[in-house]
C-alpha positions as CSV (number, residue, x, y, z in Angstrom):
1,X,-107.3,101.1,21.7
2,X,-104.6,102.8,23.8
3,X,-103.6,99.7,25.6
4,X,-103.4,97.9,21.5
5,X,-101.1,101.3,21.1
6,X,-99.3,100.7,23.7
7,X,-98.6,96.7,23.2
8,X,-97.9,97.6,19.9
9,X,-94.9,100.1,20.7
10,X,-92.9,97.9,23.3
11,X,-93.5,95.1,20.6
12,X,-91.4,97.5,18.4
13,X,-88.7,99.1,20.9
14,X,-88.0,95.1,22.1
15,X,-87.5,94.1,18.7
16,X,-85.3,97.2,17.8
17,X,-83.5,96.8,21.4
18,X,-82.6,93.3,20.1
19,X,-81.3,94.2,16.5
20,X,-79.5,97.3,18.4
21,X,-77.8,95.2,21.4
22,X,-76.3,92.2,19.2
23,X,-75.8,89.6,21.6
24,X,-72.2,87.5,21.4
25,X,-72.8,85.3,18.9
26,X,-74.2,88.1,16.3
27,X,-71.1,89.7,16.6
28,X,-69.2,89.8,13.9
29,X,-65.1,89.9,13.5
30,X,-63.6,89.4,10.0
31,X,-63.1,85.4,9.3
32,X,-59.4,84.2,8.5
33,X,-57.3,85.8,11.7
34,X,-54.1,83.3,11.6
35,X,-54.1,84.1,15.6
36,X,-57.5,84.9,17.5
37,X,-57.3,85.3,21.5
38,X,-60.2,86.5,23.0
39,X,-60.0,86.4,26.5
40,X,-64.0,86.9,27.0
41,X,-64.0,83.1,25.5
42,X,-61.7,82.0,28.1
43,X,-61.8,80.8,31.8
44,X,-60.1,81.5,35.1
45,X,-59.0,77.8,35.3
46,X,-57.3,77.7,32.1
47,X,-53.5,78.0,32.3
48,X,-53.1,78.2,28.7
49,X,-54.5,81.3,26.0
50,X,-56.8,79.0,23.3
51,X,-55.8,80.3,20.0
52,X,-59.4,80.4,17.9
53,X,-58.4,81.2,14.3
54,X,-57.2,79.2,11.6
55,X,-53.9,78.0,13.1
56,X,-55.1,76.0,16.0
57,X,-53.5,75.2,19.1
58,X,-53.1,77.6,22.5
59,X,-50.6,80.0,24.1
60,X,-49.6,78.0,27.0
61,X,-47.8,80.5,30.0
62,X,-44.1,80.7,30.3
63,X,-43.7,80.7,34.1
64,X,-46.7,81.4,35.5
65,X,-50.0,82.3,34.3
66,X,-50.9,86.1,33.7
67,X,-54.0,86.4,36.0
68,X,-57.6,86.6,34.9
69,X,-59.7,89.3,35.0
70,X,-62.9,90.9,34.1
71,X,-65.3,93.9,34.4
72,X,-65.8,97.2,32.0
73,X,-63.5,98.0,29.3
74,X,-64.3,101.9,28.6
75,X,-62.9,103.8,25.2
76,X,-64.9,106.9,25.3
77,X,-63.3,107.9,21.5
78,X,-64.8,104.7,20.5
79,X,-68.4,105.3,22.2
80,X,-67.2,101.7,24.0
81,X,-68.2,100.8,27.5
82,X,-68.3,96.7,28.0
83,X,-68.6,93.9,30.2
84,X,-65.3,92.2,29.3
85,X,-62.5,89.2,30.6
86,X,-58.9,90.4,30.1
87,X,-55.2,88.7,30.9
88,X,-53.3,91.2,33.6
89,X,-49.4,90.4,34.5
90,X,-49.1,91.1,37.7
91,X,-45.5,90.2,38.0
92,X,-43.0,90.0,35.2
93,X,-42.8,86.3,35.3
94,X,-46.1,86.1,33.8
95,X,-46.5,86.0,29.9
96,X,-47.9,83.5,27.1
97,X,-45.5,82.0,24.6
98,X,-43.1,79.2,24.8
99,X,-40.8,77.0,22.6
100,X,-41.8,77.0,18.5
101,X,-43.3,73.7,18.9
102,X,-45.7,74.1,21.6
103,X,-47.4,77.5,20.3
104,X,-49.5,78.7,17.0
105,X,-47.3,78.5,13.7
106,X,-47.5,81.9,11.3
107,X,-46.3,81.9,8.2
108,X,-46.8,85.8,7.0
109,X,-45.7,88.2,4.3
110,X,-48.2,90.6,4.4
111,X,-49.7,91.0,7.9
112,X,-51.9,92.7,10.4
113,X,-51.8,92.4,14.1
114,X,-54.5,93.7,16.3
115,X,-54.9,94.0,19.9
116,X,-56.8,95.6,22.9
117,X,-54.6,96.6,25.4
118,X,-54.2,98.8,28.8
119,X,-50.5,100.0,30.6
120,X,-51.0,99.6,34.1
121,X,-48.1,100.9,34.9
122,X,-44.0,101.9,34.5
123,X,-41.7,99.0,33.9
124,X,-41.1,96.7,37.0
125,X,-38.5,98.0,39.2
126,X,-35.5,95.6,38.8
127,X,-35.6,95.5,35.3
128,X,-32.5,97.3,33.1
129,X,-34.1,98.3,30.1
130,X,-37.5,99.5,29.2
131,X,-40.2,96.8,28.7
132,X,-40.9,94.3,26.0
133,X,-44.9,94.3,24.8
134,X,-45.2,91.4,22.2
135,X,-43.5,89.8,19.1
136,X,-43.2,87.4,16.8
137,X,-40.0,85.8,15.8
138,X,-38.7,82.6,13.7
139,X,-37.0,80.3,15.2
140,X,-33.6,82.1,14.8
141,X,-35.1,85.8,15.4
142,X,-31.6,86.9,13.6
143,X,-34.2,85.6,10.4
144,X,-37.0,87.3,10.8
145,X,-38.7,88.9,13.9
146,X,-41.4,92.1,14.6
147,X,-40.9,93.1,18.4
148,X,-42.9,95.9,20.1
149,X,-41.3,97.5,23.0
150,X,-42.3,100.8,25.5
151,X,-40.2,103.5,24.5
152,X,-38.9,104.1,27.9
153,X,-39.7,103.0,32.1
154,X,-43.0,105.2,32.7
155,X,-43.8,106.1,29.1
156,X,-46.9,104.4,26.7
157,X,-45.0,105.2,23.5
158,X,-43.9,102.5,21.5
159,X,-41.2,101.3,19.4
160,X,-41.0,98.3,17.2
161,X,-38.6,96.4,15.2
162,X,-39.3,95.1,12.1
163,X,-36.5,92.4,10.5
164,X,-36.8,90.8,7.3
165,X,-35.1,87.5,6.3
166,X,-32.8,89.5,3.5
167,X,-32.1,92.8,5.6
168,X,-28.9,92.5,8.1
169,X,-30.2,95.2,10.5
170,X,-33.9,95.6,10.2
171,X,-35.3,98.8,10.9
172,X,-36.6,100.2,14.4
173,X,-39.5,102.4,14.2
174,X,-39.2,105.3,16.5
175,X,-42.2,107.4,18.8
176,X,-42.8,109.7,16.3
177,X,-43.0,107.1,13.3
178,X,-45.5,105.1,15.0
179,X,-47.6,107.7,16.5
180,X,-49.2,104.9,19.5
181,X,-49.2,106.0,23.1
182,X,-50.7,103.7,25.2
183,X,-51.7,106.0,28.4
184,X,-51.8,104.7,31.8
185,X,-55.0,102.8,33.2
186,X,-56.4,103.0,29.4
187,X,-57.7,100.5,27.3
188,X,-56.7,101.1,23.4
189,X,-57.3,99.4,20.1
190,X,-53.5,99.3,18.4
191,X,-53.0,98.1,14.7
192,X,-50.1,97.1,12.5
193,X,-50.7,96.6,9.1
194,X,-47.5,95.5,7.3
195,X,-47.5,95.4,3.5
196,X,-44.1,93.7,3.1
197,X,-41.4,96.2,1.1
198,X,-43.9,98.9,1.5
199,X,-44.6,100.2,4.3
200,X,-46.1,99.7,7.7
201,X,-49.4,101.8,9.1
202,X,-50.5,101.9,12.6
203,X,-53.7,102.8,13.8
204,X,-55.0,103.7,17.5
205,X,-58.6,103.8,18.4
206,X,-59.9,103.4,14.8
207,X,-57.6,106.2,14.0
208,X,-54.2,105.9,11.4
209,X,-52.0,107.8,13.3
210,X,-48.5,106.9,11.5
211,X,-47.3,105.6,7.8
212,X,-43.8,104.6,7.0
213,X,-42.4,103.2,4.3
214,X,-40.7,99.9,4.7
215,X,-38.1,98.0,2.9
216,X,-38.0,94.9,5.1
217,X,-39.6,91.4,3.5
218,X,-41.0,88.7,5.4
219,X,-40.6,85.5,3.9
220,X,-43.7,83.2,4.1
221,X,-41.6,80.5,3.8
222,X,-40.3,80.5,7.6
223,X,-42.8,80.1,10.2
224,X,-43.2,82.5,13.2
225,X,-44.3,81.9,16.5
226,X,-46.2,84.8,18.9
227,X,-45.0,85.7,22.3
228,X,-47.1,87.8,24.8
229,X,-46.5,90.3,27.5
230,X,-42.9,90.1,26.0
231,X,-41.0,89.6,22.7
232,X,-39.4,86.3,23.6
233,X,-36.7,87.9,26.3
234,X,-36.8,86.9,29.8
235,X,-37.0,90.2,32.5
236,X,-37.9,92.4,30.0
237,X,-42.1,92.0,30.3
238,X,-45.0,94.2,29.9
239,X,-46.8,95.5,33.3
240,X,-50.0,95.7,31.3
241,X,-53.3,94.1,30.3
242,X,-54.3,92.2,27.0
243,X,-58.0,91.4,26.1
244,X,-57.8,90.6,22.4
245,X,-55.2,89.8,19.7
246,X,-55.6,88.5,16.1
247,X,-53.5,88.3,13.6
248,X,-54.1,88.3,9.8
249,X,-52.2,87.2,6.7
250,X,-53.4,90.2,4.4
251,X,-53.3,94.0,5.4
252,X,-56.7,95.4,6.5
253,X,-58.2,98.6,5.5
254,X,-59.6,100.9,8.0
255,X,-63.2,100.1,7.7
256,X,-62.2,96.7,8.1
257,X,-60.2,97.6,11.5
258,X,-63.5,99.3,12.6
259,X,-65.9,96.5,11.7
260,X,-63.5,94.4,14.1
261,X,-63.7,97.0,16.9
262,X,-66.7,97.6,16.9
263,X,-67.9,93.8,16.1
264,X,-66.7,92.6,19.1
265,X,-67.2,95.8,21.6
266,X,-70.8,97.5,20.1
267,X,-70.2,101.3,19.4
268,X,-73.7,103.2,18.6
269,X,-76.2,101.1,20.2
270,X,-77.9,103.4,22.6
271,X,-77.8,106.6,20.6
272,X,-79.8,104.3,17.7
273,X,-82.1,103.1,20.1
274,X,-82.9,106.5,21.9
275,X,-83.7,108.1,18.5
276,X,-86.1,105.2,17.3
277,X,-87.8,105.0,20.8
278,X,-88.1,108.9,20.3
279,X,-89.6,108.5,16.7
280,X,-91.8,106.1,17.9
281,X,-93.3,108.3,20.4
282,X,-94.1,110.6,18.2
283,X,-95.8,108.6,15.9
């Protein structure tokens, strides 16, 4: 009878090991990203980013190709600790993007933009101004463009500018209206959600850490096209590391941000399964 016990117990901690560990393809990410890059669904031989959501095509390299990584991504606020493959520039000639035709077409009001990122380091040295991150921009950026910068040489705050196709100027977001500072040798989850002529709120690690209202309008009606590592400017790139970026054509809520964090990188497994293996001890 103890052995039946016994049979009967690792029968159950399997089964609950494999409803707690969710292997790749039960993960689930919220359907409908415009842009999806996931570099865990890439290769070292590819020379170009494969775009996976609902606009198609790939993020082909610039100059050279950023170079391919992979081992643990670790976000202890988030409980995270994963195997995971990840895009490093190594040199500032190394970004994704390209000429409109070549590279994903957005056409966005409302928005969200998502990504999983790590500073390596202060801007490279023979470069004049602090570093580009990523943008997107129409075809003339003097139309419409959102470009996220480094607030200075060695520092992890951001900027970003936002510019609608009806406002002259746009508006640039400052440090303390974004509230994102992407430390050193640190992976993060960062989050824009745009609602267009109302505001903009960005999140960090699950957490809204800014609000602003906004009185910039993107106009659906002229497509976009995403640059990475850079906002479209030559010697002005990002020493950093990208994993994953999507892109949505509706604001997400919170919860929603979460359930694509955690999704993708699995947050609570092993403090649900200790407590179950526990209970079943006991009974």
């Amino acid at each position: 009878m103890k052995y039946i016990n016994r049979i009967a117990v690792f029968s159950v901690v399997f089964v609950l090991g494999l409803t707690c560990f969710p292997t790749t393809a039960q993960k689930k990410v919220l359907p409908g990203a415009i842009i999806h890059l996931d570099a865990s669904e890439q290769n070292r031989r590819e020379i170009v980013w494969r775009n996976l959501g609902v606009a198609g095509g790939k993020m082909p390299a610039n100059d050279e190709v950023p170079e391919f990584e992979e081992g643990k991504i670790r976000i202890p606020a988030l409980g995270i600790n994963e195997d995971a493959k990840w895009y490093t520039a190594t040199r500032k000639s190394e970004t994704f993007g390209g000429p409109p035709d070549l590279v994903p077409k957005m056409e966005l009001e409302d928005w969200t933009m998502e990504v999983l990122i790590r500073r390596n380091g202060p801007k490279w040295p023979d470069l004049v101004v602090a570093s580009q991150v990523l943008g997107f921009r129409a075809r003339d950026r003097e139309l419409q463009q959102f470009q996220v910068s480094l607030n200075g040489p060695d520092t992890g705050e951001l900027i970003a500018r936002f510019k609608g196709r009806a406002n002259n100027k746009g508006k640039w977001l400052i440090p303390e209206d974004l509230g994102i500072d992407i430390k050193k040798k640190e992976w993060h989850w960062i989050a824009f959600v745009f609602t267009n002529q109302k505001s903009v709120e960005t999140y960090q690690d699950g957490e809204k850490v800014g609000m602003v209202e906004m009185d910039q309008d993107f106009d659906p009606e002229e497509p976009m096209w995403l640059s990475i590592f850079t906002s479209h400017d030559r010697d002005r790139n990002f020493n950093g590391s990208i994993a994953i970026l999507r892109i949505y054509d509706r604001p997400l809520s919170r919860d929603e941000l979460l359930q694509n964090i955690t999704g993708k990188l699995s947050v609570e497994p092993t403090d649900k399964l200790t407590t179950t293996w526990a209970r079943v001890k006991a009974q």
